[in-house]
N, C-alpha and C positions, 0 to 999 in steps of 0.2 A: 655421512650426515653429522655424525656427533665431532665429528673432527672440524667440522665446522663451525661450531660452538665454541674449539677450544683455540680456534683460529681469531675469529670476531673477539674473543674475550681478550686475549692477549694486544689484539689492538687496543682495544680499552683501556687496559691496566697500561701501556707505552702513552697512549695521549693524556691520562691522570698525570702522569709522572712529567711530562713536558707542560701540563700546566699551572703544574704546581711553580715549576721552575721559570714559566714566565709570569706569575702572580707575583714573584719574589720580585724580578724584575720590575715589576711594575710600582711596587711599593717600596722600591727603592731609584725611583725616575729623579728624586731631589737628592739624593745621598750623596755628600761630594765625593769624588774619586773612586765612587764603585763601578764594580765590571761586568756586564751583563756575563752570562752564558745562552747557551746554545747547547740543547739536547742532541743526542744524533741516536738510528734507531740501526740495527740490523737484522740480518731477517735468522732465525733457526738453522735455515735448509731445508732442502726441496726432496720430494721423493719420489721417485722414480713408477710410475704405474703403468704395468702391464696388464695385458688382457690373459688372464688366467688358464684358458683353453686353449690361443691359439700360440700364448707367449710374445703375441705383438706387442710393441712399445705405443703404450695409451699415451703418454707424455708427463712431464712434472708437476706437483703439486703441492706449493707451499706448506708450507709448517705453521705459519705464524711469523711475528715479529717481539723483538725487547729490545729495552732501550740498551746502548753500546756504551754512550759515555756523556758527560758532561762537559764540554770545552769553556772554557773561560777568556773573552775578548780583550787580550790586553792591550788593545791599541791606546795609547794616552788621547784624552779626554779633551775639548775646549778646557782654555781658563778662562774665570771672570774675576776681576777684580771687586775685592770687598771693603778695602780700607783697613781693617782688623789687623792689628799688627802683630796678633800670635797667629791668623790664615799663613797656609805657607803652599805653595804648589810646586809641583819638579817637573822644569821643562825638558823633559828625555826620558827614557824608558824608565829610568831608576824609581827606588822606593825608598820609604821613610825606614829606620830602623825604630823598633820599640819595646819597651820589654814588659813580656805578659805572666801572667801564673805559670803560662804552660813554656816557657825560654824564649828567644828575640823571636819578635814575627815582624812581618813587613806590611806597609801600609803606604796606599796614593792620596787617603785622607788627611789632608793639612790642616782640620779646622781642629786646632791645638788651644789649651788654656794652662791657666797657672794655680795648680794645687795650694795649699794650706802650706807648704814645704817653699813653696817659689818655682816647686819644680815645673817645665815643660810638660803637659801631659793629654792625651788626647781626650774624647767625649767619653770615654771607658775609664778613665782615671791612672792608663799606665803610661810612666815614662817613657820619652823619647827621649833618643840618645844621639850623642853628639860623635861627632869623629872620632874621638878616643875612647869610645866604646863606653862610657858612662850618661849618666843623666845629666840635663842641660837644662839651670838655674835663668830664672826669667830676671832682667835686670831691675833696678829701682824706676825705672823711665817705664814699666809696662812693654818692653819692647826685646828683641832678640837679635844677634847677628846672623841673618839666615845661614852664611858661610860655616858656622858651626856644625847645623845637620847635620847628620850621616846619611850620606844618599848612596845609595848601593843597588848595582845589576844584579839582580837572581836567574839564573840557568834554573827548569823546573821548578819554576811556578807553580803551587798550587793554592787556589782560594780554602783558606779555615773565615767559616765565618760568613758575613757580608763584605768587609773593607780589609780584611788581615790577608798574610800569604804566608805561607813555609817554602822553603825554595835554597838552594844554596849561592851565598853571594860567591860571582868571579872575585878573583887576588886585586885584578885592575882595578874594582869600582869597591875595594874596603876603603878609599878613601875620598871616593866619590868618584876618581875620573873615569871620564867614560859613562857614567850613570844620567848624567845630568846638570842641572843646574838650580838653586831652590829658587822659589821670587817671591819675597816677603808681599801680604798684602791682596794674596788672591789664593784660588782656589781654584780644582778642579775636576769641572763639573762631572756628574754621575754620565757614565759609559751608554744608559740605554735611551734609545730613541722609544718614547712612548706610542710614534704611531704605526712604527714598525713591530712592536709588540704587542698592540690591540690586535693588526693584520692576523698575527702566526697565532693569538688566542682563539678570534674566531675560527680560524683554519682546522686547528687541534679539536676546537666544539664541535665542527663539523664530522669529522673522523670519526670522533665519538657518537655523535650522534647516530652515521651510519652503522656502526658496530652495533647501535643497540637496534636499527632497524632488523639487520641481518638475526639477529639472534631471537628476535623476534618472529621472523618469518619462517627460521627452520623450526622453532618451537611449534610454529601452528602445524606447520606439515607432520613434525612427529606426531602431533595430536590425531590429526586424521588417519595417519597410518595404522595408531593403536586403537583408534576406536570405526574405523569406516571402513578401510584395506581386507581388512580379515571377515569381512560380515559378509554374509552366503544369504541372500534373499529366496523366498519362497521353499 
């Protein structure tokens, strides 16, 4: 019975932790070039119950569940075009390079401005770097050569952040090829489909919610066991 508490619970704590992750999702539905995830859950292991007198096999009984991992959807995103002539979007897998406090990280967010310096620099205020691995000066006209870039493949992607990645670029795409293409003038939209992630909210509420039914219902039974089970009338 108590092992069923700590079976329900642990569902609990796996659907918090997946909702959290599609809340994030959700309030980043406008973010240009962000990339939804996707939680995935695995189970403990099962345990083998026998019948203790005859040594018959009763059959398995789960352990519980937690979550296994977080995946991250990199599939490239629509573009829209904005007009904006420091917007920039990369048509192909590739990423933006840029550099942060913590060394280069990568980003699919194009929506770029021009620092106090001239410099190129995202909504976070750190440089973007061009081909030759430096930072890249916004001209007198307000405008940029998109071919400047630095667009670059990462093998082992991983999201820091909302819109950053750490990931090692391939040798082919340190000069873009292969990565992509940039397109001055547009952007690219955020990764999550809003009505696909209200779906799998309510889904996870529901989970939840039976977790707390269950743990509810073996609470009463323990109750009556402690106070009704044991009582000897007359």
């Amino acid at each position: 019975m108590e092992r069923g508490l700590y079976i329900a619970a642990s569902g609990m704590t796996t659907e918090m932790v997946r909702q959290d992750q599609i809340a994030n999702d959700l309030a980043n539905a406008s973010t240009p070039g962000y990339k939804g995830d996707r939680t995935t859950q695995r189970e403990f292991g099962e345990l083998l119950l026998s019948n203790g007198a005859t040594g018959a096999t009763v059959g398995p009984l789960g352990l519980g569940v937690a979550v296994d991992r977080t995946v991250t959807d990199l599939a490239p995103g629509p573009i829209r075009d904005t007009g904006e002539p420091l917007d920039f979007a990369v048509e192909g897998d590739g990423f933006f390079a840029v550099r942060t406090a913590s060394g280069v990280r990568y980003t699919r967010a194009g929506q770029f401005s021009s620092d106090a310096n001239g410099r190129l620099v995202t909504v976070d205020g750190d440089p973007v770097l061009g081909r030759d691995g430096g930072p890249l000066h916004v001209g007198t006209d307000g405008a940029i050569d998109p071919k400047r870039l630095a667009v670059v493949a990462l093998t082992g992607a991983r999201k820091q952040g909302d819109t950053l990645f750490t990931g090692t670029p391939t040798r082919a795409a340190a000069s873009g090829d292969g990565a992509g293409t940039v397109r001055a003038g547009a952007l690219e939209s955020s990764g999550v489909q809003p009505a696909r992630a209200m779906v799998d909210m309510i889904a996870s509420l529901r989970a939840f919610e039976a977790g707390q039914k269950v743990i509810s219902t073996i609470d009463e039974t323990l109750g009556k066991a402690a106070n009704q089970v044991g009582t000897v009338n007359g």
